[in-house]
Structures are given as structure tokens and as C-alpha cells.
PDB file of N, CA, C, O and CB in Angstrom:
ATOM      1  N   UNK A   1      12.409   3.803 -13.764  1.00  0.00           N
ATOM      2  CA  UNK A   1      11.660   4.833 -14.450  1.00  0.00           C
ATOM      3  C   UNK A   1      10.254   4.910 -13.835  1.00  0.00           C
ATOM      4  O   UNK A   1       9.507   3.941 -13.696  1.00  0.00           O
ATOM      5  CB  UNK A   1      11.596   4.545 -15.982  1.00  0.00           C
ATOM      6  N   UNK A   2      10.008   6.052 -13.519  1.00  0.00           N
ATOM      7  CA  UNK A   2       8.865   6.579 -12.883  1.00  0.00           C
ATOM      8  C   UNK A   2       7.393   6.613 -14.090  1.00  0.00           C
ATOM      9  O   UNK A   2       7.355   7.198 -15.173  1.00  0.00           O
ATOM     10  CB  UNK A   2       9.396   8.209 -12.299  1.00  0.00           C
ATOM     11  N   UNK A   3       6.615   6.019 -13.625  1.00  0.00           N
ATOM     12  CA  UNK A   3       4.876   5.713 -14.591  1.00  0.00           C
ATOM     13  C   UNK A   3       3.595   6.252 -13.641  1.00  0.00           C
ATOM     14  O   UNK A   3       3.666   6.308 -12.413  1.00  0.00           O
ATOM     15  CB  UNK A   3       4.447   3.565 -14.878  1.00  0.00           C
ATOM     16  N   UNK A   4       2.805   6.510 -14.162  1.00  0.00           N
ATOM     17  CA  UNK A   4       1.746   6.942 -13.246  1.00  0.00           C
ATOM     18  C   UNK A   4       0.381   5.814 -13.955  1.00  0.00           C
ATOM     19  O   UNK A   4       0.141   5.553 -15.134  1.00  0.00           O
ATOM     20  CB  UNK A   4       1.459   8.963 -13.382  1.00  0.00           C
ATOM     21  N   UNK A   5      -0.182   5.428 -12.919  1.00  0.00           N
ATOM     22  CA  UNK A   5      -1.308   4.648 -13.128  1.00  0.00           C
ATOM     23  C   UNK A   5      -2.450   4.869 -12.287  1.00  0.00           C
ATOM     24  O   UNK A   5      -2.338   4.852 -11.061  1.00  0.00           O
ATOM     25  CB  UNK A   5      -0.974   3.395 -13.038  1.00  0.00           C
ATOM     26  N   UNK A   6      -3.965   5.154 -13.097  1.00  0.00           N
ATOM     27  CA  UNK A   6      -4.650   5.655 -12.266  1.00  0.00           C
ATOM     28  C   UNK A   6      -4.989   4.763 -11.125  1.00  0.00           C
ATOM     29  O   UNK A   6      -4.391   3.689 -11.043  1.00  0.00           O
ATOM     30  CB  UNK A   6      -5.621   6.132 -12.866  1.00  0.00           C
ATOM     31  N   UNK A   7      -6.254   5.220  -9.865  1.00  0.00           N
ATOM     32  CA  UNK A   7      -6.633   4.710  -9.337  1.00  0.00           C
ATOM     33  C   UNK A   7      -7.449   4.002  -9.392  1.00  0.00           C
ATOM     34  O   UNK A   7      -8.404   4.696  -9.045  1.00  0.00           O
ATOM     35  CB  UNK A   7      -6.642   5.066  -8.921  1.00  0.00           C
ATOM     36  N   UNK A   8      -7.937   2.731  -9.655  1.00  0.00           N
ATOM     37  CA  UNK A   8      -9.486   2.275 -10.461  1.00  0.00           C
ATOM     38  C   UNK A   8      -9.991   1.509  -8.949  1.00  0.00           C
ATOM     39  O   UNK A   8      -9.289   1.811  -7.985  1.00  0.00           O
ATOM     40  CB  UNK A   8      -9.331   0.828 -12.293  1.00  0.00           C
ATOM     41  N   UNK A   9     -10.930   0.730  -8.731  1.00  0.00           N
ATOM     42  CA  UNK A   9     -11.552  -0.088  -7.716  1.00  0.00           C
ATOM     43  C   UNK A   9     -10.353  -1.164  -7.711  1.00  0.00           C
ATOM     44  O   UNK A   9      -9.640  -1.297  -6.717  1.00  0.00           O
ATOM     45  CB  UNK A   9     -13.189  -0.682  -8.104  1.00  0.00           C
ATOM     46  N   UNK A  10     -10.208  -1.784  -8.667  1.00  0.00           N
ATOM     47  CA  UNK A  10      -9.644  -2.921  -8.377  1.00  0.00           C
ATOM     48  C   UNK A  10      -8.125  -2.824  -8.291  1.00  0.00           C
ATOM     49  O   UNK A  10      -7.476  -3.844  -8.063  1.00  0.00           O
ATOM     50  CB  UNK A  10     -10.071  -3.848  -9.297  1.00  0.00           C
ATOM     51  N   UNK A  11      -7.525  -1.640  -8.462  1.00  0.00           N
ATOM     52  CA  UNK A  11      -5.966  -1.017  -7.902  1.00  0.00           C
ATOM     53  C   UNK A  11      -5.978  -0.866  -6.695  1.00  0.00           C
ATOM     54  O   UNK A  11      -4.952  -1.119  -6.064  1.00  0.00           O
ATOM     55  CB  UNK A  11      -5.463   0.356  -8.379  1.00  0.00           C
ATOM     56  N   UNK A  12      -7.072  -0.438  -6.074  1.00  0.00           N
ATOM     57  CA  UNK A  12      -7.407   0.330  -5.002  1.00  0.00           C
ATOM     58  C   UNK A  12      -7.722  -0.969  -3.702  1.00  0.00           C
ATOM     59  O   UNK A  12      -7.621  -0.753  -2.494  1.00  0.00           O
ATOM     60  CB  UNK A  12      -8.821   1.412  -5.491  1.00  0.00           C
ATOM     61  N   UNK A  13      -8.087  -2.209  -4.287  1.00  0.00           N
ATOM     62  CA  UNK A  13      -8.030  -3.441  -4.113  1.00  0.00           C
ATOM     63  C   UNK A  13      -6.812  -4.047  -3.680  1.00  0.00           C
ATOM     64  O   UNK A  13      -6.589  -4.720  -2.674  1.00  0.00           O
ATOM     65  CB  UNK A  13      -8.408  -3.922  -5.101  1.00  0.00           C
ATOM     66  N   UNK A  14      -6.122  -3.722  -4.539  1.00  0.00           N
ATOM     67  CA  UNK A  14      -4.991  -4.853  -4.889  1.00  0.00           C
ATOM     68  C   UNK A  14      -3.638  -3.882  -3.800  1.00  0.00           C
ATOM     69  O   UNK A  14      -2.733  -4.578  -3.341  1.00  0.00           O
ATOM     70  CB  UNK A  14      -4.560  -5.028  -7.208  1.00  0.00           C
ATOM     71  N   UNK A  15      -3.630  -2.799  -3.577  1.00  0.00           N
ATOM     72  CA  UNK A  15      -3.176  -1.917  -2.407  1.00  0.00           C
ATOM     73  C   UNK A  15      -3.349  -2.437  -1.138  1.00  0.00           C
ATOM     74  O   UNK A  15      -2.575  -2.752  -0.234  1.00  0.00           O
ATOM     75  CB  UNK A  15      -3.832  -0.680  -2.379  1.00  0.00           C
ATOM     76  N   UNK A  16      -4.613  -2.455  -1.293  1.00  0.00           N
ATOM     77  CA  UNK A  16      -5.284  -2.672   0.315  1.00  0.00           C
ATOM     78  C   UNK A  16      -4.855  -3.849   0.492  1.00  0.00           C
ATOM     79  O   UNK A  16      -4.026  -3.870   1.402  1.00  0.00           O
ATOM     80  CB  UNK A  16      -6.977  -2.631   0.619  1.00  0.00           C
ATOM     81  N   UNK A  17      -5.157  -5.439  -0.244  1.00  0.00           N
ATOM     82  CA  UNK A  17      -4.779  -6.393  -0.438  1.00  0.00           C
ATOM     83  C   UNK A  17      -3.166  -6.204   0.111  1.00  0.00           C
ATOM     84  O   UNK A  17      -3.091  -6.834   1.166  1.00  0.00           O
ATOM     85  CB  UNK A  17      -5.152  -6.733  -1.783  1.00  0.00           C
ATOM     86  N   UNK A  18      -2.286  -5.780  -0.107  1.00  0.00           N
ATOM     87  CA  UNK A  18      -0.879  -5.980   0.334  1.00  0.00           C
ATOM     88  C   UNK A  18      -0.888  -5.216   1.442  1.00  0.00           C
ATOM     89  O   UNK A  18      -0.390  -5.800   2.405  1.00  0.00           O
ATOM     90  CB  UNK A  18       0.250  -5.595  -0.639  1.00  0.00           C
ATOM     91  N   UNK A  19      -1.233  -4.237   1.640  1.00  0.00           N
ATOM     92  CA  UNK A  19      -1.399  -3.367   3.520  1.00  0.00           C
ATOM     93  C   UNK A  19      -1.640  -4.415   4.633  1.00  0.00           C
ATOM     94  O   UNK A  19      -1.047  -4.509   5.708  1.00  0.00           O
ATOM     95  CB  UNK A  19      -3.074  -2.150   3.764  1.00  0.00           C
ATOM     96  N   UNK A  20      -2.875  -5.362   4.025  1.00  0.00           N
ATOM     97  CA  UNK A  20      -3.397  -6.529   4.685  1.00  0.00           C
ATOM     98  C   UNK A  20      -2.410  -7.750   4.924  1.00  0.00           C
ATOM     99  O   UNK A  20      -2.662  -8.731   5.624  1.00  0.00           O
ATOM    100  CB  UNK A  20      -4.534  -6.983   3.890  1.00  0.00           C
ATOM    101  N   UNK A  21      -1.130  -7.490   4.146  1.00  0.00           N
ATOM    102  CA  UNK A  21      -0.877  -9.190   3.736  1.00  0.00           C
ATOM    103  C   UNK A  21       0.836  -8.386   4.729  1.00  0.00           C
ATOM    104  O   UNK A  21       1.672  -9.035   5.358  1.00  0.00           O
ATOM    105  CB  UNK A  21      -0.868 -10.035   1.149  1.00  0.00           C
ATOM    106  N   UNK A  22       0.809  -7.009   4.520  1.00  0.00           N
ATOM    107  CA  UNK A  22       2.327  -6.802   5.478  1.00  0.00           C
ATOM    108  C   UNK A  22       1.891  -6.559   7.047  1.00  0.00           C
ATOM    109  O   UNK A  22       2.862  -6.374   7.781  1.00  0.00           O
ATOM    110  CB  UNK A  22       3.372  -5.184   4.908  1.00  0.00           C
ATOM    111  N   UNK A  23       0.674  -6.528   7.659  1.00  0.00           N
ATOM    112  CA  UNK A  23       0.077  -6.021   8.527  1.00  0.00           C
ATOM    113  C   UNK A  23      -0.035  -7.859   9.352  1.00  0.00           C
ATOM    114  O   UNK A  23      -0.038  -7.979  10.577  1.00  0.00           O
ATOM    115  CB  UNK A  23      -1.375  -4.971   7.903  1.00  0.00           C
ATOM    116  N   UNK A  24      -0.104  -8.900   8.544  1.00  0.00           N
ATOM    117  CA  UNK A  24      -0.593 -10.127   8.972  1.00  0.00           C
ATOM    118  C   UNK A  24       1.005 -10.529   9.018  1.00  0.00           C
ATOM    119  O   UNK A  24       1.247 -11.656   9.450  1.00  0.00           O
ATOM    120  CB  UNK A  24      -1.802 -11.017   7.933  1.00  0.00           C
ATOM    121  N   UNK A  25       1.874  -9.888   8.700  1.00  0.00           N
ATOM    122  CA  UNK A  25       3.108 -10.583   8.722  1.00  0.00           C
ATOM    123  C   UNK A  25       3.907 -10.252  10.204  1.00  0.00           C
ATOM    124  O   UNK A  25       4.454 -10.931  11.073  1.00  0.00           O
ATOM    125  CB  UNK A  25       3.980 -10.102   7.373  1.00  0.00           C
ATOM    126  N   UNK A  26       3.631  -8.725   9.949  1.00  0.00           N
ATOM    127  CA  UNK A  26       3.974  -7.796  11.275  1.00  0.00           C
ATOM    128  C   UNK A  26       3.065  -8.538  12.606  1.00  0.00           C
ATOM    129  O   UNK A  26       3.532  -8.881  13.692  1.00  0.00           O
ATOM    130  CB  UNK A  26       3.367  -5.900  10.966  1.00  0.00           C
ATOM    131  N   UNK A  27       1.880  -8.636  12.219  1.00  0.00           N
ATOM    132  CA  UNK A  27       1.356  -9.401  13.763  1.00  0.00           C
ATOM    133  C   UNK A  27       1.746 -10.343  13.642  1.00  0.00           C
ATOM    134  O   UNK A  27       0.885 -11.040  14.180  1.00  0.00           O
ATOM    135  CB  UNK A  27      -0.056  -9.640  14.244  1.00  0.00           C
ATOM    136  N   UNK A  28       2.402 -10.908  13.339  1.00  0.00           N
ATOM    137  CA  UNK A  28       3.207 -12.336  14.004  1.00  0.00           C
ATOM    138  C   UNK A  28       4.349 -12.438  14.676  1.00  0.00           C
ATOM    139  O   UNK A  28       4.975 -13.311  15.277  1.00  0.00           O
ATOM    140  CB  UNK A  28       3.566 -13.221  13.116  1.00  0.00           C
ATOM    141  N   UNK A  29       4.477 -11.037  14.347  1.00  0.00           N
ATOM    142  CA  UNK A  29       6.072 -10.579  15.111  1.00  0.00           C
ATOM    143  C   UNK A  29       6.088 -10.427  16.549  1.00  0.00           C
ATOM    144  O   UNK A  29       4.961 -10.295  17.028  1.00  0.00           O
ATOM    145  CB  UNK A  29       6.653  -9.071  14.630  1.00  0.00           C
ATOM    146  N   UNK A  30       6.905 -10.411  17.252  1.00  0.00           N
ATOM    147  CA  UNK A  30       6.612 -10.005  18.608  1.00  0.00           C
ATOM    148  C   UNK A  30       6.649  -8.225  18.677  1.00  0.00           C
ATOM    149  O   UNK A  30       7.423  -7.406  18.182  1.00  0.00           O
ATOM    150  CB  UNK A  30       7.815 -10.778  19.653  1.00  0.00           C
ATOM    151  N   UNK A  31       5.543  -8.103  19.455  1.00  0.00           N
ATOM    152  CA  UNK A  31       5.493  -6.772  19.386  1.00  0.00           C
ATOM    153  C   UNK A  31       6.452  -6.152  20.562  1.00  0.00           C
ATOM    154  O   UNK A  31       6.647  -6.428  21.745  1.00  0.00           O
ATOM    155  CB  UNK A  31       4.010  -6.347  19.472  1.00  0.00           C
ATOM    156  N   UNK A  32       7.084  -4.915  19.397  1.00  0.00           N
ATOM    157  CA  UNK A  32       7.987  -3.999  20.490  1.00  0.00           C
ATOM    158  C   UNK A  32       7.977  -2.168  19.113  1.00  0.00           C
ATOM    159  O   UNK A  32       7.391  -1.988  18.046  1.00  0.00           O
ATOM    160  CB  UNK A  32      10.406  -5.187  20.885  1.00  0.00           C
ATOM    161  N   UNK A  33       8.576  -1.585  19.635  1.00  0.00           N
ATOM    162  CA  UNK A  33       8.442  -0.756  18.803  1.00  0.00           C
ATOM    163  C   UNK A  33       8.362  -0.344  17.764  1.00  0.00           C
ATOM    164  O   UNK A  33       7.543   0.536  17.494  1.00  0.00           O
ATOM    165  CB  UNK A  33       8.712  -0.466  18.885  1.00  0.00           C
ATOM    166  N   UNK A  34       9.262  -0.904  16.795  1.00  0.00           N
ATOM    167  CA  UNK A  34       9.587  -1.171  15.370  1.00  0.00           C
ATOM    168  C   UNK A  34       8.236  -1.661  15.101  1.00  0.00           C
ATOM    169  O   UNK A  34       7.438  -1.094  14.355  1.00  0.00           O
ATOM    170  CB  UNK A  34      10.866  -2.231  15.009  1.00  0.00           C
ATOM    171  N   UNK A  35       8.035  -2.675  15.705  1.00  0.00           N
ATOM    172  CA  UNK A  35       6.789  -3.337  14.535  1.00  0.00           C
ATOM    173  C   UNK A  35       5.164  -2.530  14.928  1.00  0.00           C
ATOM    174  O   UNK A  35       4.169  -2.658  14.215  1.00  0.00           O
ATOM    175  CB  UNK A  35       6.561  -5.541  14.871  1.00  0.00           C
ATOM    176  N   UNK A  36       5.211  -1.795  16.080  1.00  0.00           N
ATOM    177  CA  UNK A  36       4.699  -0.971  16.164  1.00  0.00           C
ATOM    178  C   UNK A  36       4.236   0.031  15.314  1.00  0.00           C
ATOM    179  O   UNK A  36       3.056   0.212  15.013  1.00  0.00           O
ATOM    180  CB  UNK A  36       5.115  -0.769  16.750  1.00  0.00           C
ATOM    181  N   UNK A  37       5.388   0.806  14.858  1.00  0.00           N
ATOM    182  CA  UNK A  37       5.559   1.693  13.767  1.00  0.00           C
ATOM    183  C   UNK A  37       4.972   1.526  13.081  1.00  0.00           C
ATOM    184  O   UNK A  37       3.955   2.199  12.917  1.00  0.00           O
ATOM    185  CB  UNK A  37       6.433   1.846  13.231  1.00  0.00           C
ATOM    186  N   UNK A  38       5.315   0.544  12.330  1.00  0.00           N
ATOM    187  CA  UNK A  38       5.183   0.455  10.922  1.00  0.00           C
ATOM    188  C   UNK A  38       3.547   0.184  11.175  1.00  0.00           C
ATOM    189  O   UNK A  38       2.670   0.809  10.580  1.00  0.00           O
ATOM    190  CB  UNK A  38       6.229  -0.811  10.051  1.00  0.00           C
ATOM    191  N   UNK A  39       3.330  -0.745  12.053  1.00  0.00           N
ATOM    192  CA  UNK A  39       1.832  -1.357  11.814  1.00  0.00           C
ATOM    193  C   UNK A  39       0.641   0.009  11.336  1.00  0.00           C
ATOM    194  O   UNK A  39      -0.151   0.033  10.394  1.00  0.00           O
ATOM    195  CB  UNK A  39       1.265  -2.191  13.554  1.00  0.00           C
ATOM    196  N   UNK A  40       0.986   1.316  12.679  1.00  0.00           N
ATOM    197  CA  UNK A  40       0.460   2.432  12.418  1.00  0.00           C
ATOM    198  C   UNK A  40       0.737   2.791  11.401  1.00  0.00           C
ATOM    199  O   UNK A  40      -0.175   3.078  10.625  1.00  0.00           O
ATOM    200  CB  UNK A  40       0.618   3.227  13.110  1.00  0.00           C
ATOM    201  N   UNK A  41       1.970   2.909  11.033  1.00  0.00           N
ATOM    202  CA  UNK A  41       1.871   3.468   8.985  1.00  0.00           C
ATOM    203  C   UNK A  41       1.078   2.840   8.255  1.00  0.00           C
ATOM    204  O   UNK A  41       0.423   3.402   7.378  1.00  0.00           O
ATOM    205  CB  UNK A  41       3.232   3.222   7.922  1.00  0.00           C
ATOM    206  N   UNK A  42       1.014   1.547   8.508  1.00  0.00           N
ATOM    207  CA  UNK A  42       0.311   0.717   7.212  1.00  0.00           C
ATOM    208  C   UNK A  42      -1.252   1.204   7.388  1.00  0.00           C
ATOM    209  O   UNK A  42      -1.876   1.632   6.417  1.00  0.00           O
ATOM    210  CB  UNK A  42       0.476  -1.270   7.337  1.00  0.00           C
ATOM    211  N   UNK A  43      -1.951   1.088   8.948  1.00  0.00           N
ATOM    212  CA  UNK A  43      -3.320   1.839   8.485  1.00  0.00           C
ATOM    213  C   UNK A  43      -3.298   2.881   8.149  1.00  0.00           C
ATOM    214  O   UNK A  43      -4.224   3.126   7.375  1.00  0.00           O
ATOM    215  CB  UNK A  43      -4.243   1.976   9.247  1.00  0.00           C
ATOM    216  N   UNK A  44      -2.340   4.104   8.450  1.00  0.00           N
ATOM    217  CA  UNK A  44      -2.175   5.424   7.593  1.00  0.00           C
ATOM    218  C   UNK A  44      -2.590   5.312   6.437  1.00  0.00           C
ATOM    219  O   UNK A  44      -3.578   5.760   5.856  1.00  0.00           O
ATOM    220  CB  UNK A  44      -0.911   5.916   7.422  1.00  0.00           C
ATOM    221  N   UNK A  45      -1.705   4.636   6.125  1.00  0.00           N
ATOM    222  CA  UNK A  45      -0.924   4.282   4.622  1.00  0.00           C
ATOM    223  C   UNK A  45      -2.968   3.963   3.830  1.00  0.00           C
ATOM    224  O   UNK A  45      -3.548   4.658   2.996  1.00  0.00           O
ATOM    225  CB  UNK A  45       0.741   2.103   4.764  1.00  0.00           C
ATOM    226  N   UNK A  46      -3.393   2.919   4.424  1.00  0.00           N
ATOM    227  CA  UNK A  46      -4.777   2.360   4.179  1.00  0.00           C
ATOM    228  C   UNK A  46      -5.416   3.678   4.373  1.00  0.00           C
ATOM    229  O   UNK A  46      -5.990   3.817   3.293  1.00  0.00           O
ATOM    230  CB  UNK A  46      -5.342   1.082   5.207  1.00  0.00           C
ATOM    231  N   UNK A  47      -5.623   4.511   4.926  1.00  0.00           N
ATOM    232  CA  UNK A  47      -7.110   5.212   5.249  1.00  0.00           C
ATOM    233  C   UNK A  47      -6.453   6.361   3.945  1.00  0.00           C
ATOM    234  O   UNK A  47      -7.302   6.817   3.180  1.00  0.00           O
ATOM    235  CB  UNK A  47      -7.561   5.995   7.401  1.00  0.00           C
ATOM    236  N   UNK A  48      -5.023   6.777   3.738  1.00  0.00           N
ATOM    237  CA  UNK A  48      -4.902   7.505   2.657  1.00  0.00           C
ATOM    238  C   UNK A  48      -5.409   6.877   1.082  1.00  0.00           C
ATOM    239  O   UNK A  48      -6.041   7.442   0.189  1.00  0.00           O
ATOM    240  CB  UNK A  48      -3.495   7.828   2.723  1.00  0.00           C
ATOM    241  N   UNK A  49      -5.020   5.907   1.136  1.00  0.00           N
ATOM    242  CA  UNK A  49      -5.408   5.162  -0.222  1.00  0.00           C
ATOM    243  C   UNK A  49      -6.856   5.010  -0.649  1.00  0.00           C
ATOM    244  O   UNK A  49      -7.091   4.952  -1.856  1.00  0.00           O
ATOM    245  CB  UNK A  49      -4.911   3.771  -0.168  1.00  0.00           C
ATOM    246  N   UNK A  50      -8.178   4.919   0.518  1.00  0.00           N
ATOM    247  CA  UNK A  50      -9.018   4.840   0.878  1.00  0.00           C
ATOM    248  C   UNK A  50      -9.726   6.321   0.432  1.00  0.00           C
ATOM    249  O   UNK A  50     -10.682   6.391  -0.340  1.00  0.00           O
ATOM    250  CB  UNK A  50      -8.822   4.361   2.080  1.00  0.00           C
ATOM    251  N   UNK A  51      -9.170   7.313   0.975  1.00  0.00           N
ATOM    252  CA  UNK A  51      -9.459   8.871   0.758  1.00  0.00           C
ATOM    253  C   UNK A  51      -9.539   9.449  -0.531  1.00  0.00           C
ATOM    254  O   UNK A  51     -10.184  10.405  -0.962  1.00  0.00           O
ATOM    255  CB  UNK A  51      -8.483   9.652   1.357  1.00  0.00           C
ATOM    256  N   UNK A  52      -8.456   8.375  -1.240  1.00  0.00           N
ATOM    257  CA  UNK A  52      -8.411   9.580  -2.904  1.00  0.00           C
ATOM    258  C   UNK A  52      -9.357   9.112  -3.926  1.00  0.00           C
ATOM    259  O   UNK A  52      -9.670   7.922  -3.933  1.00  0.00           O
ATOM    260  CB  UNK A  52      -6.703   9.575  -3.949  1.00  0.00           C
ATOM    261  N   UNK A  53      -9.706   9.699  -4.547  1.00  0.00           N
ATOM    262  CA  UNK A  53     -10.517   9.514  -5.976  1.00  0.00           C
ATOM    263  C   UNK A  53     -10.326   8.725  -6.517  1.00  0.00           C
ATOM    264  O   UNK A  53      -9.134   8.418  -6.493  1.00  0.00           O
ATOM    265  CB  UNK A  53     -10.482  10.249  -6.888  1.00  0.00           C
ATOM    266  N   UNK A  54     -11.256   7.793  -7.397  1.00  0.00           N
ATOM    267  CA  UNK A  54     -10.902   7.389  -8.181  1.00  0.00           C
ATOM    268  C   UNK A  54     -10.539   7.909  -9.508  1.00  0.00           C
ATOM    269  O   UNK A  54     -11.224   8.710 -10.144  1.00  0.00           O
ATOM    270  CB  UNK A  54     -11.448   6.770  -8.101  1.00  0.00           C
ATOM    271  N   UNK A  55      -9.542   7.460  -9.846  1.00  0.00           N
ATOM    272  CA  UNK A  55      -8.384   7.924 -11.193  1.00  0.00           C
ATOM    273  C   UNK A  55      -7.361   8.812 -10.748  1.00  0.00           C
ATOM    274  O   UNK A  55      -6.744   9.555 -11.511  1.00  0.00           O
ATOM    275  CB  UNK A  55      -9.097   8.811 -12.521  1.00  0.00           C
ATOM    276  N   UNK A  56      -7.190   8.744  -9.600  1.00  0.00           N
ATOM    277  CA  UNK A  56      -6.039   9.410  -8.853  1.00  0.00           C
ATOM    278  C   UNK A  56      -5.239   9.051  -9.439  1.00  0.00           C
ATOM    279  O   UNK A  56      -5.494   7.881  -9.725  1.00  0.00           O
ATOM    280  CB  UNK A  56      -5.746   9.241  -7.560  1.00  0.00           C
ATOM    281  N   UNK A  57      -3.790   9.529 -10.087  1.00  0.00           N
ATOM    282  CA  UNK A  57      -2.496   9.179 -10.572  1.00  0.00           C
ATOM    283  C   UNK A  57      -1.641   8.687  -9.235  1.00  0.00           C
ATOM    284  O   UNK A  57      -1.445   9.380  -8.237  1.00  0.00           O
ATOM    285  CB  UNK A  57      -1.811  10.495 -11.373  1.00  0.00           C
ATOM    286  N   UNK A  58      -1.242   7.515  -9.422  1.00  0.00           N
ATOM    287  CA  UNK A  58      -0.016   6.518  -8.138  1.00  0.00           C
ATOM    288  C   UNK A  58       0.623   6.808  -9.283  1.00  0.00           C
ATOM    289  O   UNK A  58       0.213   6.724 -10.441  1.00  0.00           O
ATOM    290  CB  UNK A  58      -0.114   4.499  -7.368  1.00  0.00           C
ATOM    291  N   UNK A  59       2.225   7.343  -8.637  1.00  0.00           N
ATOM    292  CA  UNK A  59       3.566   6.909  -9.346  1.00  0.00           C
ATOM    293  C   UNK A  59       4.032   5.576  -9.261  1.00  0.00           C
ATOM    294  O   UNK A  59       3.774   5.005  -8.201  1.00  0.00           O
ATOM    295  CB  UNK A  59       4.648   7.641  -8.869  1.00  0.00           C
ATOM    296  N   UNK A  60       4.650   4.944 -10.113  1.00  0.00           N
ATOM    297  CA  UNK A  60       4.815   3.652  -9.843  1.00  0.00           C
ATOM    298  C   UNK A  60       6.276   3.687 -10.342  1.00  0.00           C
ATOM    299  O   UNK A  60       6.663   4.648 -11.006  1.00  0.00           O
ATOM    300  CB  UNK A  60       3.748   2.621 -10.523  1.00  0.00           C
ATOM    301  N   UNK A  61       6.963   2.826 -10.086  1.00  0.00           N
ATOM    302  CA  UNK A  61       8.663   2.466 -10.598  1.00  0.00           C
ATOM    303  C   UNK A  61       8.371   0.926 -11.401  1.00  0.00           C
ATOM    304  O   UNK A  61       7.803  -0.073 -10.960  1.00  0.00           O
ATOM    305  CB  UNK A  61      10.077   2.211  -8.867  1.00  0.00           C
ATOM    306  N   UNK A  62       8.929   1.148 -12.595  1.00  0.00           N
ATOM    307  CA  UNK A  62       9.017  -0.420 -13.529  1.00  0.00           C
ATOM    308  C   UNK A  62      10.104  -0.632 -13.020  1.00  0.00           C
ATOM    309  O   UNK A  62      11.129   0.011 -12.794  1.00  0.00           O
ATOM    310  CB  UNK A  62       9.060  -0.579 -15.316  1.00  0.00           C
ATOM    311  N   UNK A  63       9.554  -2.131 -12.792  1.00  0.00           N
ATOM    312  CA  UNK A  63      10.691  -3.635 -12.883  1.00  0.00           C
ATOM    313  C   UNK A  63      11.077  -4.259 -14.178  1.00  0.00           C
ATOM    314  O   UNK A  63      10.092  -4.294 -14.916  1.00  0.00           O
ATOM    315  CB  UNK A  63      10.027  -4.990 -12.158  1.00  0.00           C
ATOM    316  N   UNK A  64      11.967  -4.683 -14.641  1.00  0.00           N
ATOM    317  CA  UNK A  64      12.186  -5.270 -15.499  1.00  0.00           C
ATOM    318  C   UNK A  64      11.532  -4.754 -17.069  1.00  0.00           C
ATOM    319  O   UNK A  64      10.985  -5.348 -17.998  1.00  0.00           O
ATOM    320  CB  UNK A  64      11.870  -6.409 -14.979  1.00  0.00           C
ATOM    321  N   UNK A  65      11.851  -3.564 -16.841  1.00  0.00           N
ATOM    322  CA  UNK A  65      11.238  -2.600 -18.479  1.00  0.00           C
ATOM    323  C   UNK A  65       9.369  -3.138 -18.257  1.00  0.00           C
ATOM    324  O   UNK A  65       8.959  -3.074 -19.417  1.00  0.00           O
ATOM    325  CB  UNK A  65      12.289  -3.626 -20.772  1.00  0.00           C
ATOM    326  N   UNK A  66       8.863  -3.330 -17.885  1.00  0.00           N
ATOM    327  CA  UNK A  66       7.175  -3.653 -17.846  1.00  0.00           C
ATOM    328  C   UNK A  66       6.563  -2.951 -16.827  1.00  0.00           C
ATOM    329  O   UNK A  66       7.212  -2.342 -15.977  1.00  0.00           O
ATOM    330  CB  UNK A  66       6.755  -5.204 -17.570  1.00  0.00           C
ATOM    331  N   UNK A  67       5.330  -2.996 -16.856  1.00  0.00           N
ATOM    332  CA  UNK A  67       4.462  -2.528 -16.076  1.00  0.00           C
ATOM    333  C   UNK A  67       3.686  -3.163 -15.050  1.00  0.00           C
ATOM    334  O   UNK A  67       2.878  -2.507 -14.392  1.00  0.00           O
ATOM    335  CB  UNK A  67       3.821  -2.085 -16.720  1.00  0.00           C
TER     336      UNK A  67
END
């Protein structure tokens, strides 16, 4: 089930925080295309998250009925 939660500083944190933590996983990889990819998505991914407002609505998907 689909939830929307705004954007606050410390969401906006905790985003970046995991961009950082799949980006440190990927450079350990040997680089070839694939990990290429993705690496460029993930700063995408960062400079979009970076761009929006705060209280921007993220859709989010619940795990286990919670938030």
C-alpha cells in the first residue's frame, strides 16, 4: 500500500544517507558497465532529491502494515 511522506531535512538526510551507503558498495565492485550505470543513477537519483522542496510528498510502500 502506497503512503506519502513529506520531505523534511532529516528525510532528506536519511535518502542521501542510503545513495551514499549503495554508491560505497558499488565502488567496491569491479568496475564494468552495470556498475557504471547504476553509480550515475544514484547521483541522479541524489541531485533530484537535493532539488525538491521541502515537504515535497515521496510515495512510499509499507512493510509489514507500518510505516
Amino acid at each position: 500500500m502506497t503512503f506519502y511522506k513529506p520531505l523534511t531535512p532529516a528525510f532528506r538526510s536519511d535518502i542521501t544517507a542510503g545513495i551514499h551507503k549503495n554508491m560505497t558498495e558499488l565502488n567496491a565492485c569491479q568496475p564494468n558497465a552495470l556498475v557504471n550505470i547504476q553509480i550515475i543513477g544514484l547521483i541522479q537519483l541524489e541531485k533530484l532529491i537535493n532539488a525538491l522542496p521541502d515537504g515535497y510528498p515521496i510515495p512510499l510502500e509499507r512493510r509489514n502494515g507500518s510505516e
